[in-house]
OpenMM code with the backbone's topology and positions (N, CA, C; nanometers):
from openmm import Vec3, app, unit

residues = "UNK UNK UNK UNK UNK UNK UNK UNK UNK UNK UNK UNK UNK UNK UNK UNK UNK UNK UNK UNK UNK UNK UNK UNK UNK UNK UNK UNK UNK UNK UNK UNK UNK UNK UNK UNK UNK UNK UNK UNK UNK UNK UNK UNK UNK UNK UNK UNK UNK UNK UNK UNK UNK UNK UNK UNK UNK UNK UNK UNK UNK UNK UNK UNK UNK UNK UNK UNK UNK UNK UNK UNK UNK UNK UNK UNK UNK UNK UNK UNK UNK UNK UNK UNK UNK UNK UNK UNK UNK UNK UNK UNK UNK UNK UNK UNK UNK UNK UNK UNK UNK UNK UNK UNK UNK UNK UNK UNK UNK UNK UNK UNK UNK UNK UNK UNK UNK UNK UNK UNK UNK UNK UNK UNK UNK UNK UNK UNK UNK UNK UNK UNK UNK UNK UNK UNK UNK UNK UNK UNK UNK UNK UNK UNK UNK".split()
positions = [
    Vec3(-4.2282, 0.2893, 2.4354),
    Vec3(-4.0934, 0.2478, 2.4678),
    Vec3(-4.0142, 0.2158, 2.3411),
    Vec3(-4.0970, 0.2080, 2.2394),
    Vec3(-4.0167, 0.1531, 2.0714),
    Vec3(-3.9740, 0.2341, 2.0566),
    Vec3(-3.9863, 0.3929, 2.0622),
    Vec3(-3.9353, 0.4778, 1.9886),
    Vec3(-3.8850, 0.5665, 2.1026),
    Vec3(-3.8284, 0.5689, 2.1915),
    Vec3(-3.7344, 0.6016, 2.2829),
    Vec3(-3.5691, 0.6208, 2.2058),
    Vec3(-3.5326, 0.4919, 2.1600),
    Vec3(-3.3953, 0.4546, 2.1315),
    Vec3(-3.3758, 0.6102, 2.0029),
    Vec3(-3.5342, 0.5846, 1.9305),
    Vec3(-3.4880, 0.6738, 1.8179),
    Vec3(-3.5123, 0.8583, 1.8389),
    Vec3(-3.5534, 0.8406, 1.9624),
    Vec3(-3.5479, 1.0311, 1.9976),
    Vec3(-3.4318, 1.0136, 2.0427),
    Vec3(-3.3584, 0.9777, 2.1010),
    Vec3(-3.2461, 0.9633, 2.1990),
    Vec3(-3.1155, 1.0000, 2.0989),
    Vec3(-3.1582, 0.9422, 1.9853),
    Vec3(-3.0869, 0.9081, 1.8595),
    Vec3(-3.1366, 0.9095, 1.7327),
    Vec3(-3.1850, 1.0378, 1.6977),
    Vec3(-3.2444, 1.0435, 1.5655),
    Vec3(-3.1537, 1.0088, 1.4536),
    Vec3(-3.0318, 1.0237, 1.4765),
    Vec3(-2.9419, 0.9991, 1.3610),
    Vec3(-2.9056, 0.9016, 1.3171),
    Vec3(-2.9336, 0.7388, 1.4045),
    Vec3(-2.9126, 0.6359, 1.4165),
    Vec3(-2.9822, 0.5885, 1.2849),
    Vec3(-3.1147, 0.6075, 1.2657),
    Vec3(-3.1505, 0.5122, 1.1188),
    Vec3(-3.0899, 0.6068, 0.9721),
    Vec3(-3.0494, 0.7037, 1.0362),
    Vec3(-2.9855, 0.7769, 0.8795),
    Vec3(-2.8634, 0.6771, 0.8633),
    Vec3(-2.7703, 0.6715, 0.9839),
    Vec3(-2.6444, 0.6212, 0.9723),
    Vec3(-2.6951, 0.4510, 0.9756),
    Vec3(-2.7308, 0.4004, 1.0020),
    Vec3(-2.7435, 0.2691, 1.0136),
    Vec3(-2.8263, 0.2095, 0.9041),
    Vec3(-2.9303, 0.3233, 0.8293),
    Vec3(-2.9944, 0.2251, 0.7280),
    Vec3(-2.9544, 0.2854, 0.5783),
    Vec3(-2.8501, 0.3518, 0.5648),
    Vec3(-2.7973, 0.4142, 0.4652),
    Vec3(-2.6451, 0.3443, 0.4241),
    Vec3(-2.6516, 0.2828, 0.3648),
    Vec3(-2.5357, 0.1831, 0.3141),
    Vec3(-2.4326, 0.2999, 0.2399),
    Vec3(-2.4357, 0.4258, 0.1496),
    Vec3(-2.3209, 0.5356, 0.1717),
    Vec3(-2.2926, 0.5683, 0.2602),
    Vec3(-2.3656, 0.6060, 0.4236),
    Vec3(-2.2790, 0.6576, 0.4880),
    Vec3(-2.2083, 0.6016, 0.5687),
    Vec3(-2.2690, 0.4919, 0.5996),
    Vec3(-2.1922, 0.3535, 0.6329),
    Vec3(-2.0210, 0.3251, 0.5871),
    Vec3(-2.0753, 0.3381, 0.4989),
    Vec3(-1.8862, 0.3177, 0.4168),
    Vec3(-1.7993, 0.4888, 0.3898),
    Vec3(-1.9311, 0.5553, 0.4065),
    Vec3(-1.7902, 0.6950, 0.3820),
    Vec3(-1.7692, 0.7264, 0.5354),
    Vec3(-1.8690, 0.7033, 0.6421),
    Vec3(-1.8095, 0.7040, 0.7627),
    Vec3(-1.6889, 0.6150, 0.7867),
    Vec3(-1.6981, 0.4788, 0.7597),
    Vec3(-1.5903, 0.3662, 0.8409),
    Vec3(-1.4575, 0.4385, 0.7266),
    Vec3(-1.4693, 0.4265, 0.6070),
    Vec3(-1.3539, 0.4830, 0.5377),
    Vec3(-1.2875, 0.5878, 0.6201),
    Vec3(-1.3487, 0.7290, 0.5783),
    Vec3(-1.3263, 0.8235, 0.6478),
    Vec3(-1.2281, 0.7817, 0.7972),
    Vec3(-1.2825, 0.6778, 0.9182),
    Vec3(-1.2441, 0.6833, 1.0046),
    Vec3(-1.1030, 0.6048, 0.9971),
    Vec3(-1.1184, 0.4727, 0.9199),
    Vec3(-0.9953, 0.4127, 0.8368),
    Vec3(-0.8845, 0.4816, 0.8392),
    Vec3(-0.9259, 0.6251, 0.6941),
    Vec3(-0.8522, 0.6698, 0.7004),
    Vec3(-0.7357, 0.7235, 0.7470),
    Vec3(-0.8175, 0.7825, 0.8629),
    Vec3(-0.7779, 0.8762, 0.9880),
    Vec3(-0.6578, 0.7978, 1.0639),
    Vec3(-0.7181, 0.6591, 1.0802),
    Vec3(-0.6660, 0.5842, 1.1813),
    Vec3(-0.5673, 0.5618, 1.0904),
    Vec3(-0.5349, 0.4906, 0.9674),
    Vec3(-0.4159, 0.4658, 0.9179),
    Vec3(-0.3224, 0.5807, 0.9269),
    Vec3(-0.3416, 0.6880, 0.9097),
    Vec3(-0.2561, 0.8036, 0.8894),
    Vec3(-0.2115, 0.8204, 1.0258),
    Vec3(-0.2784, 0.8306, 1.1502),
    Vec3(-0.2250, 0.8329, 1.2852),
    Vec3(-0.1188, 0.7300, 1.3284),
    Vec3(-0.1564, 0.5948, 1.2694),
    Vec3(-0.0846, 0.4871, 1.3352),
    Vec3(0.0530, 0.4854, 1.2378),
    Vec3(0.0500, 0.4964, 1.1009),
    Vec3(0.1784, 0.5117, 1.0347),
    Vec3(0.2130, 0.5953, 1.0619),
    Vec3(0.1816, 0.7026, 1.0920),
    Vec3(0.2796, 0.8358, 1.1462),
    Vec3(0.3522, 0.8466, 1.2573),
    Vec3(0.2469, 0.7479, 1.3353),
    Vec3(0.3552, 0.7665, 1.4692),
    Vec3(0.4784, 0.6280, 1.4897),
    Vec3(0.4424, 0.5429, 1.4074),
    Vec3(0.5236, 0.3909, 1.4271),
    Vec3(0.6729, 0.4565, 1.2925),
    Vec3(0.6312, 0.5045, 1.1891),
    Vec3(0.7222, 0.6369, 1.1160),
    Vec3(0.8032, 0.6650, 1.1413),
    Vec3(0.7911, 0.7664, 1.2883),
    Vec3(0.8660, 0.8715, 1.3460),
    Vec3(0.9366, 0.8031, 1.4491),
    Vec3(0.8996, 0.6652, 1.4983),
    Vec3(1.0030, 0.6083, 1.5745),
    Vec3(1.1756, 0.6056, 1.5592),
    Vec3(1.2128, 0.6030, 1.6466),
    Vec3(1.3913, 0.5653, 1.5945),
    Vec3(1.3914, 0.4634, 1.5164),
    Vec3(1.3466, 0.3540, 1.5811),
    Vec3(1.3601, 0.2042, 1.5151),
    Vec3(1.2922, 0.2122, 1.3633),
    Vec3(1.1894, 0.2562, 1.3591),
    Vec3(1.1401, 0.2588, 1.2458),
    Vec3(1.2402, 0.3155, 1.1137),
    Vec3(1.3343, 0.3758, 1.1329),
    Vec3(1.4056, 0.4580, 1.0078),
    Vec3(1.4816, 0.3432, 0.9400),
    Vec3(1.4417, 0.3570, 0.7742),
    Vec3(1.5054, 0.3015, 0.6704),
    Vec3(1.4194, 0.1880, 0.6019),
    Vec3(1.3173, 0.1841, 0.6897),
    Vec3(1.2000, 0.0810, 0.6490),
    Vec3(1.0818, 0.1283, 0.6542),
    Vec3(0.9561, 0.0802, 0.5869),
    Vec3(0.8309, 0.1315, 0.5786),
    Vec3(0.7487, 0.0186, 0.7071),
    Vec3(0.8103, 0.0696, 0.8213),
    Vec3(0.7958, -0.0160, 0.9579),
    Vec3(0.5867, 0.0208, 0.9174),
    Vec3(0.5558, 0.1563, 0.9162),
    Vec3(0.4485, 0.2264, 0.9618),
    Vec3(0.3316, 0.1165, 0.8717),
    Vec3(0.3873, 0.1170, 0.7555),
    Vec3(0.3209, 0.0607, 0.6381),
    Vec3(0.2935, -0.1062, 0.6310),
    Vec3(0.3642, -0.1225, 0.6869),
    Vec3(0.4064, -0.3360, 0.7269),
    Vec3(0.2341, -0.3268, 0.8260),
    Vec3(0.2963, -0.3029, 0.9478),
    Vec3(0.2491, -0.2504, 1.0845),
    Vec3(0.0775, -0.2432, 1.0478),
    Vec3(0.0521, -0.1546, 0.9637),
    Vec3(-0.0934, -0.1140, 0.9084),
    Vec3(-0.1469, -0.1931, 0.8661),
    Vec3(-0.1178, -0.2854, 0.7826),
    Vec3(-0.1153, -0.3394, 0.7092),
    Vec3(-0.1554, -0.4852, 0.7626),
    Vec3(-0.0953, -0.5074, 0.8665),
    Vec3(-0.0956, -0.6155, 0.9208),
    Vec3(-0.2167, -0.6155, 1.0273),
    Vec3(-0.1955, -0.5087, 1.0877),
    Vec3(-0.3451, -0.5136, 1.2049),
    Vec3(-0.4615, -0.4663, 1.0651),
    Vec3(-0.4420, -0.4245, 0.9918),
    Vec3(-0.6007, -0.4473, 0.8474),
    Vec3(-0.6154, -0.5298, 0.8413),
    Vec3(-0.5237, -0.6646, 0.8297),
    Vec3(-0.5462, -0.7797, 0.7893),
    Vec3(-0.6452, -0.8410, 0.9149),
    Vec3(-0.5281, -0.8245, 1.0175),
    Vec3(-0.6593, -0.8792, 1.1025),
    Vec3(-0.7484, -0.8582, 1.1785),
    Vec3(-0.7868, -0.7130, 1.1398),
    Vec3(-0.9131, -0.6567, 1.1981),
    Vec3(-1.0255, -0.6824, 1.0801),
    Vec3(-0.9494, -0.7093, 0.9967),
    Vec3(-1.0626, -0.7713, 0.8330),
    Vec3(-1.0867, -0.8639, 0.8767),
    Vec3(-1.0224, -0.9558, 0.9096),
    Vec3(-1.0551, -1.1131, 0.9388),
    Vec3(-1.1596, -1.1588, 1.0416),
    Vec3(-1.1129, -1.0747, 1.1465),
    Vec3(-1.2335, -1.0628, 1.2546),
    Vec3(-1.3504, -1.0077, 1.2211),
    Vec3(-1.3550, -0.8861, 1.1739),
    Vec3(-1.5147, -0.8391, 1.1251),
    Vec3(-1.5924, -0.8799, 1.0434),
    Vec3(-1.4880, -0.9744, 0.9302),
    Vec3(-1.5352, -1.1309, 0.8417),
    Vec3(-1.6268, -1.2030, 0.9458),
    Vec3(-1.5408, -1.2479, 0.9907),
    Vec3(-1.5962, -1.3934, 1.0601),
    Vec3(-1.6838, -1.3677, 1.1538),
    Vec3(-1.6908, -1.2724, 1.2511),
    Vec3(-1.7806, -1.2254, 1.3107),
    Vec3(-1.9061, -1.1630, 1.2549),
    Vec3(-1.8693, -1.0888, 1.1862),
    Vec3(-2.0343, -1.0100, 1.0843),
    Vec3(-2.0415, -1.1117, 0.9905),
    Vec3(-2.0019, -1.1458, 0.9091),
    Vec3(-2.0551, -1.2181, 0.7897),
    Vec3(-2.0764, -1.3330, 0.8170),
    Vec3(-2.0317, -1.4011, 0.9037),
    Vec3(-2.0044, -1.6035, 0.9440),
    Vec3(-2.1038, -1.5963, 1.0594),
    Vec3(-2.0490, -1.5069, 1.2039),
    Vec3(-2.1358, -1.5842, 1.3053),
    Vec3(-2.2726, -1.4807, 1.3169),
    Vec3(-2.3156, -1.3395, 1.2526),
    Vec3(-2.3911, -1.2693, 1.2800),
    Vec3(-2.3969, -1.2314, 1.1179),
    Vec3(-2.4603, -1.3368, 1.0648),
    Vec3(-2.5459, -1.2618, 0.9180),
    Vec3(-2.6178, -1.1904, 0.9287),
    Vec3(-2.7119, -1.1698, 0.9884),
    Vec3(-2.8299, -1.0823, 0.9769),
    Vec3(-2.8245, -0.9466, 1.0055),
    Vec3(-2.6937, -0.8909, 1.0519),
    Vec3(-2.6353, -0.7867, 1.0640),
    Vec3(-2.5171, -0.7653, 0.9209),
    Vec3(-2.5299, -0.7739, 0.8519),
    Vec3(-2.4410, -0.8215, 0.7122),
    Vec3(-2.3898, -0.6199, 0.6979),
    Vec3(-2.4971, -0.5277, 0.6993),
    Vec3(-2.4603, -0.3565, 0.7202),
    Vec3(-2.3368, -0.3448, 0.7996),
    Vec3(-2.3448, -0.3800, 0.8783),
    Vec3(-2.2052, -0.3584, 0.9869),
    Vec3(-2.0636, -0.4028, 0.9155),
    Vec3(-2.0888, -0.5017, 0.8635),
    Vec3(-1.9622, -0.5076, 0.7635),
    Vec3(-1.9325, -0.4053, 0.7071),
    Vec3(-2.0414, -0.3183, 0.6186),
    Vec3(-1.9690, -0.2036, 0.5204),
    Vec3(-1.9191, -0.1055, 0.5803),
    Vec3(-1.9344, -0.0956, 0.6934),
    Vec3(-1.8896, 0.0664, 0.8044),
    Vec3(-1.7652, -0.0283, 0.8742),
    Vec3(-1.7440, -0.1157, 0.8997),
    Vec3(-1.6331, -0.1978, 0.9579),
    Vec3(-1.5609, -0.2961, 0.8678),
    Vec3(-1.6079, -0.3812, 0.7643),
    Vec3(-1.4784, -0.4373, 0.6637),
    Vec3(-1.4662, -0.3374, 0.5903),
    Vec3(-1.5917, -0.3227, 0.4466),
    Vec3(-1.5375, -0.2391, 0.3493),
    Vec3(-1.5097, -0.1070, 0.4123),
    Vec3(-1.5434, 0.0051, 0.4791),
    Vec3(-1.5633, 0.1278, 0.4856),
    Vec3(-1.4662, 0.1441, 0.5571),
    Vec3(-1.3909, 0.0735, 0.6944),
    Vec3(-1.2673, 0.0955, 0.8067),
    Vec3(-1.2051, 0.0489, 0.7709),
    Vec3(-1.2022, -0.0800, 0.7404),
    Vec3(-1.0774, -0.1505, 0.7215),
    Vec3(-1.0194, -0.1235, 0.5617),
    Vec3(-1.1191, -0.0768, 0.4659),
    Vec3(-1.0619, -0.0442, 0.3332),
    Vec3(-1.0119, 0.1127, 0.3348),
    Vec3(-1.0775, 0.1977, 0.4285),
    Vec3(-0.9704, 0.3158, 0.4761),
    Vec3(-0.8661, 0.3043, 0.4976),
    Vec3(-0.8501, 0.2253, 0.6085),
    Vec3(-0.7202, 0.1886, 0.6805),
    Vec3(-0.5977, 0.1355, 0.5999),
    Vec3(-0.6798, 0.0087, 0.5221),
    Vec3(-0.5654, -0.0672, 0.4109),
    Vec3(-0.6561, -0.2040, 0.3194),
    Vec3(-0.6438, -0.1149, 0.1953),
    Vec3(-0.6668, -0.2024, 0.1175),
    Vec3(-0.6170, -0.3831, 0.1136),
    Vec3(-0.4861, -0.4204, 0.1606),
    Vec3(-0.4116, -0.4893, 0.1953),
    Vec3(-0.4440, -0.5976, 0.2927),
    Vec3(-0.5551, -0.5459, 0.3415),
    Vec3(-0.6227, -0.6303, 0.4668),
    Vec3(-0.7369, -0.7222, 0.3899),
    Vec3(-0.7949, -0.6697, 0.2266),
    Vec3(-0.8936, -0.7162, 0.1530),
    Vec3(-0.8173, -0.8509, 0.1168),
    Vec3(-0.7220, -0.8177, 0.0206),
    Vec3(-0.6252, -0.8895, -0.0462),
    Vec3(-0.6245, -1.0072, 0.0416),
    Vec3(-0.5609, -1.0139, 0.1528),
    Vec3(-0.5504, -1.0957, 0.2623),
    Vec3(-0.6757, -1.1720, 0.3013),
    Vec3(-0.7398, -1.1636, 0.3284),
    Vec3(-0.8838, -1.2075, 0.3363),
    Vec3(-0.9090, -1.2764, 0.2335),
    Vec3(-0.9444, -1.2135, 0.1164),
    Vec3(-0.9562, -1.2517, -0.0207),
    Vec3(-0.8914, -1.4073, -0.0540),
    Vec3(-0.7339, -1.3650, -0.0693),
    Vec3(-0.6495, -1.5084, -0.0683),
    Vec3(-0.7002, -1.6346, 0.0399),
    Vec3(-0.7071, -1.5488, 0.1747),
    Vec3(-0.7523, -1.6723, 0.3100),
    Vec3(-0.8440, -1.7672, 0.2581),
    Vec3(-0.9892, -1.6616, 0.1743),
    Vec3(-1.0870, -1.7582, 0.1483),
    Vec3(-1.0600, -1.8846, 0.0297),
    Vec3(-1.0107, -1.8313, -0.0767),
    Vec3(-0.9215, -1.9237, -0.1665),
    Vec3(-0.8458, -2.0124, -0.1189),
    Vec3(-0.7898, -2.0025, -0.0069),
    Vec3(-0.7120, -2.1626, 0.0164),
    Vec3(-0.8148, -2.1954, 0.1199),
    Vec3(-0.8878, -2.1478, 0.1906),
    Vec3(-0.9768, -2.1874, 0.2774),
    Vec3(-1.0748, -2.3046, 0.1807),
    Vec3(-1.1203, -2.2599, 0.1015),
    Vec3(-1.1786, -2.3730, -0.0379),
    Vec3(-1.0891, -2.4436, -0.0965),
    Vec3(-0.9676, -2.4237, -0.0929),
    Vec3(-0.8861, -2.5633, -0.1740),
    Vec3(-0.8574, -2.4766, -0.2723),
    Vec3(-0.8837, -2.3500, -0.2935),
    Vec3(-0.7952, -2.3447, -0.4448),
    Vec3(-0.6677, -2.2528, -0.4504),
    Vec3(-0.5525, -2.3072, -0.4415),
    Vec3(-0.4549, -2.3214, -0.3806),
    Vec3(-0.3626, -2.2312, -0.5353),
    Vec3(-0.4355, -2.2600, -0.6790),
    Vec3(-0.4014, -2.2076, -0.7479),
    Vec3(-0.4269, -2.0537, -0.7670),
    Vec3(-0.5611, -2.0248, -0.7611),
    Vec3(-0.6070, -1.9338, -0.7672),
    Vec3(-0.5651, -1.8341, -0.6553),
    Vec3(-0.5390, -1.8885, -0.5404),
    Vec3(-0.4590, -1.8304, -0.4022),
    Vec3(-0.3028, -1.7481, -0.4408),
    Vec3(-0.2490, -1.8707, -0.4946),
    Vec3(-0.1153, -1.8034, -0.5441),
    Vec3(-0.0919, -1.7077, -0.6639),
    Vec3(-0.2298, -1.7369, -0.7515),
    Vec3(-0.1725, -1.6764, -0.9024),
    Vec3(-0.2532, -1.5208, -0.7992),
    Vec3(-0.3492, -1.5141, -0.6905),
    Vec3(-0.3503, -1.3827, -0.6530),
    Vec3(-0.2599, -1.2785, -0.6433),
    Vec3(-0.1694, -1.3971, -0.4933),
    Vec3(-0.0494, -1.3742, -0.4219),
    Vec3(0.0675, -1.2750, -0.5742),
    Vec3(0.0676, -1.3744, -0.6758),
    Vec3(0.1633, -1.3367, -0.7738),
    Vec3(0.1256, -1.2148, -0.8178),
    Vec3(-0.0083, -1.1810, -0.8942),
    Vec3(-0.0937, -1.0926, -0.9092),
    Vec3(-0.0727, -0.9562, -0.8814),
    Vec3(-0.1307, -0.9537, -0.7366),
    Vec3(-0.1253, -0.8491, -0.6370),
    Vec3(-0.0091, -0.7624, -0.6339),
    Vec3(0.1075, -0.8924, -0.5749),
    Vec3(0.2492, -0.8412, -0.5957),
    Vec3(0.3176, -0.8217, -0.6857),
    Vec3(0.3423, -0.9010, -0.7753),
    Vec3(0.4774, -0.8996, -0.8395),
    Vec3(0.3656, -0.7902, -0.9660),
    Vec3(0.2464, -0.8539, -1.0396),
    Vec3(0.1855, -0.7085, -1.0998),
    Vec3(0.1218, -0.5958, -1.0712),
    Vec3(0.1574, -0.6159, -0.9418),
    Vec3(0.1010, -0.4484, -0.8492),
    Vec3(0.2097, -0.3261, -0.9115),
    Vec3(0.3362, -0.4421, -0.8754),
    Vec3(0.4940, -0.3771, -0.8585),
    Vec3(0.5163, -0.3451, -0.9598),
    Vec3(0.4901, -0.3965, -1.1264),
    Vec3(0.5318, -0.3687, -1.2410),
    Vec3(0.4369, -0.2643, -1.2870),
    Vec3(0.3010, -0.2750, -1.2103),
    Vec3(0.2061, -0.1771, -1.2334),
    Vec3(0.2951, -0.0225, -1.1675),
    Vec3(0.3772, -0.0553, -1.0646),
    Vec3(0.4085, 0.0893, -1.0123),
    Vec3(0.4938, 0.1595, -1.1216),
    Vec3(0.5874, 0.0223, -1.1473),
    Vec3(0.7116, 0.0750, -1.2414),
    Vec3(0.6687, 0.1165, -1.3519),
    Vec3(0.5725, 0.0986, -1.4601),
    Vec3(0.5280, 0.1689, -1.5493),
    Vec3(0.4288, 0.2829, -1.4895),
    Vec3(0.3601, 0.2975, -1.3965),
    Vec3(0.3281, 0.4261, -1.3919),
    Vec3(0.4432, 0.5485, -1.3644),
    Vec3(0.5381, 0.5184, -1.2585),
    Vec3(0.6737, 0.6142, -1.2730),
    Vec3(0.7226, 0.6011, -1.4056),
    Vec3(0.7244, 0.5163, -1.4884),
    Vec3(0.8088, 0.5447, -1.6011),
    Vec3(0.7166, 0.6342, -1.6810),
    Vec3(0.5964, 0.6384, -1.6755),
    Vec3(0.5128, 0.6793, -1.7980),
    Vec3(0.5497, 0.8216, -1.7328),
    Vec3(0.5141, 0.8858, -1.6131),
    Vec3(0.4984, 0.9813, -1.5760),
    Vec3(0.6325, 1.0920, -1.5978),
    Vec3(0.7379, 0.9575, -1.5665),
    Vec3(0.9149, 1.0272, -1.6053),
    Vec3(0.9170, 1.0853, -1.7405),
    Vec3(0.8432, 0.9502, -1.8014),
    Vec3(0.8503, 0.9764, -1.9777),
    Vec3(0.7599, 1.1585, -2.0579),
    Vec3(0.6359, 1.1501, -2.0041),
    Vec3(0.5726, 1.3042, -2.0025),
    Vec3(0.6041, 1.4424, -1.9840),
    Vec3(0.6986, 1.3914, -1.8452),
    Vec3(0.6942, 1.4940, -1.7689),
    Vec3(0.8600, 1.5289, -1.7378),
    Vec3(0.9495, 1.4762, -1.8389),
    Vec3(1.1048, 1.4712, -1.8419),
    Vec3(1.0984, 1.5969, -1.8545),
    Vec3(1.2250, 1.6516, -1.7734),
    Vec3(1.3197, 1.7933, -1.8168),
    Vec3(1.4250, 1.7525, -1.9730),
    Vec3(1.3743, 1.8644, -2.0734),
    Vec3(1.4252, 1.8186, -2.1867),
    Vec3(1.5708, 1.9511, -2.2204),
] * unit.nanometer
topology = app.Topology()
chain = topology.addChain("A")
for resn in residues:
    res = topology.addResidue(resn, chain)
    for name in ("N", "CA", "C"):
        topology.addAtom(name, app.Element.getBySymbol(name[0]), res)
């Protein structure tokens, strides 16, 4: 009767005890799913003139991270694998943005309230200057002269 589950399902200990495919599966599916759900929240009427699709994503990452946190890692350690096919591997498909979020939660969740914000500052405001010098460098290379 032990080995029932695994004829039924030979593929189960490849995928389940293999920590790459774990994460290039949940990515992969991430992926997928982010690109479906911004595309269609996108193409809405309401959506035009704003990155509605991108907010939207962004926001259910956050808290589908939070849940697969607290659930896999807090109330079911001993399953700690399921995290990488569901936090890192789906939810880092889906949106990096959902890490970040998490990340900061746990920082003020401990009191450090500094380290929380100089993230917050971090993330954003040198994500953003990170964008602006990569367009500039790229303008700068690649100018019509």
């Amino acid at each position: 009767m032990g080995t029932q589950p695994q004829r039924v399902f030979p593929w189960r200990s490849l995928v389940v005890g293999n920590k790459m495919v774990l994460l290039m599966l949940g990515g992969a599916l991430g992926t997928y799913a982010r690109y479906t759900v911004g595309r269609w929240i996108s193409s809405q009427p309401w959506a035009q003139g704003f990155p509605f699709g991108t907010l939207v994503v962004n926001v259910i990452g956050s808290f589908l991270l939070a849940v697969t946190a607290v659930v896999v890692l807090e109330l079911f350690a001993e399953h700690q694998d399921w995290y990488l096919l569901l936090g890192t591997g789906f939810c880092g498909g889906f949106t990096t943005f959902s890490t970040f979020e998490w990340e900061t939660f746990k920082l003020v969740r401990e009191g450090s309230w500094v380290a929380a914000l100089l993230n917050v500052f971090g993330s954003v405001v040198a994500g953003f200057v990170g964008v602006l010098l990569g367009v500039a460098l790229v303008m700068l290379l690649f100018s019509r002269r």
